[in-house]
N, C-alpha and C positions, 0 to 999 in steps of 0.2 A: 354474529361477531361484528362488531363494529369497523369504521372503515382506518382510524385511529388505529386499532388494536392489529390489523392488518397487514397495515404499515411496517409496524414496529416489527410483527414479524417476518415478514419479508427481507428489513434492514437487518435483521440479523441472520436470516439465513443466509442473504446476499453475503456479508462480510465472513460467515462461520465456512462460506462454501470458497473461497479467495483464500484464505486459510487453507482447508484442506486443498484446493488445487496445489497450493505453496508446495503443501508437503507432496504431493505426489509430483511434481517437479522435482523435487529435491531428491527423495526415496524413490519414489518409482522410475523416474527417468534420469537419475543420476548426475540432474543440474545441480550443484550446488549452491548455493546462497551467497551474492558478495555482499557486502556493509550494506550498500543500500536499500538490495530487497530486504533485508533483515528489517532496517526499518519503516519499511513499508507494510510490517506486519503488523508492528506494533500497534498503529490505530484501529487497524482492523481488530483485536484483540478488545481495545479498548470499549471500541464500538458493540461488540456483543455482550460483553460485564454491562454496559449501559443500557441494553435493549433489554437484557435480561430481569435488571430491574427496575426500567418502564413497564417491562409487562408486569411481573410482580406485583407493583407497588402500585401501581397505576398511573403515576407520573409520567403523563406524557410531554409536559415541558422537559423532559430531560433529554429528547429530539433535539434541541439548541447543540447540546455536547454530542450528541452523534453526528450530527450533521457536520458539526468544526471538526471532530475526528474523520471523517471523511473527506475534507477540502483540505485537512492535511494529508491523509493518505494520497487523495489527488495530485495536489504541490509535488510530494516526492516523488512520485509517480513518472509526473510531467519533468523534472527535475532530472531523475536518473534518464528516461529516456533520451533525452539533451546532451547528458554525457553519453551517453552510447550515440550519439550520432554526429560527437564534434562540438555541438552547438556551446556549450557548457565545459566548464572546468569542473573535471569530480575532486572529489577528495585525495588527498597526495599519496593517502592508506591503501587506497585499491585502484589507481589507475598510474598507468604509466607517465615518466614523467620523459621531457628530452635527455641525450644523452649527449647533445654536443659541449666539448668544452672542458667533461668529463675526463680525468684519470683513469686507468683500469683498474684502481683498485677502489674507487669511486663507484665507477659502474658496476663493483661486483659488490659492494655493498648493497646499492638500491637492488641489484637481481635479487640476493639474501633477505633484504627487508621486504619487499614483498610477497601480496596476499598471493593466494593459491588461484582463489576466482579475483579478477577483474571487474571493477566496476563499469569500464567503457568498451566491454563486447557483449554484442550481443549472442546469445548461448540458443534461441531460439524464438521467433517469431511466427503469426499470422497474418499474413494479408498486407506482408510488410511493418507490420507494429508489434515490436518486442512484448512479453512479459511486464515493464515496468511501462510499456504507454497502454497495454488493456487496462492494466491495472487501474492507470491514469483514470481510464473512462468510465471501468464499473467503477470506481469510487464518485465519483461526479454523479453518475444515477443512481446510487445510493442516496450521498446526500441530497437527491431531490425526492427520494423516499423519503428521509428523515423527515423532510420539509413537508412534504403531504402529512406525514404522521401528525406531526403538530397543527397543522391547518384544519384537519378531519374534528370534527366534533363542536370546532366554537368555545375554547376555552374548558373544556371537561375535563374529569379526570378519565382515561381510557376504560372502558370498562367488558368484561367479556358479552 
């Protein structure tokens, strides 16, 4: 197996396996999902239709778009973890806004328009780093996967 073809499969088990954690986060442990991990899935999604047919096809220049889909899953990653730690303004849909200033029937509007999950708490972490900053990180070593992928072989097409 070539060191190309390797690659490619690795980037996608990597992304297929962030995925399935997702979900057992979600079902298994009863996290549910705010906007922004939602979108943090999307590339990952992206990333294995991609790998899927790298490996197929043999197109291994198609590593370029796996790798941007994974510097974008990184961004939001790094992005959400921001807003869960202050650093960052999240979106006005899933985080808490101030209430000074507020009427009470102002305030009880934003309580009713708001999300169920929150985008600026954190719901669980390791080692001090939430869900959306591991995230942050396998997606960075992924797209350095991606980048090995395309670098392996010298311009070839992937081949088993």
């Amino acid at each position: 197996m070539s060191r190309s073809r390797l690659a490619l499969l690795l980037a996608l088990a990597g992304s297929a396996g962030v995925l399935l954690g997702a979900l057992v986060f979600q079902y298994g442990m009863g996290l549910a999902p705010c906007k922004l991990c939602i979108w943090q899935r999307w590339p990952h999604g992206i990333a294995v239709a991609i790998a899927v047919i790298a490996l197929l096809a043999g197109w291994r220049w198609l590593a370029l778009a796996g790798a941007a889909a994974m510097l974008v899953s990184a961004g939001l990653g790094f992005y959400h973890a921001g807003v869960e730690q202050g650093w960052f303004q999240g979106p006005d849909s899933c985080t808490s806004a101030p209430i000074e200033g507020m009427t009470t029937e102002q305030l009880m509007a934003q309580i009713m328009a708001a999300p169920l999950v929150r985008c600026d708490e954190i719901p669980w972490d390791l080692f001090g780093i939430s869900i959306a900053g591991w995230n942050a990180v396998v997606s960075l070593i992924l797209a350095g996967i991606w980048v090995a992928a395309l670098w392996s072989g010298g311009g070839r097409r992937a081949s088993g």
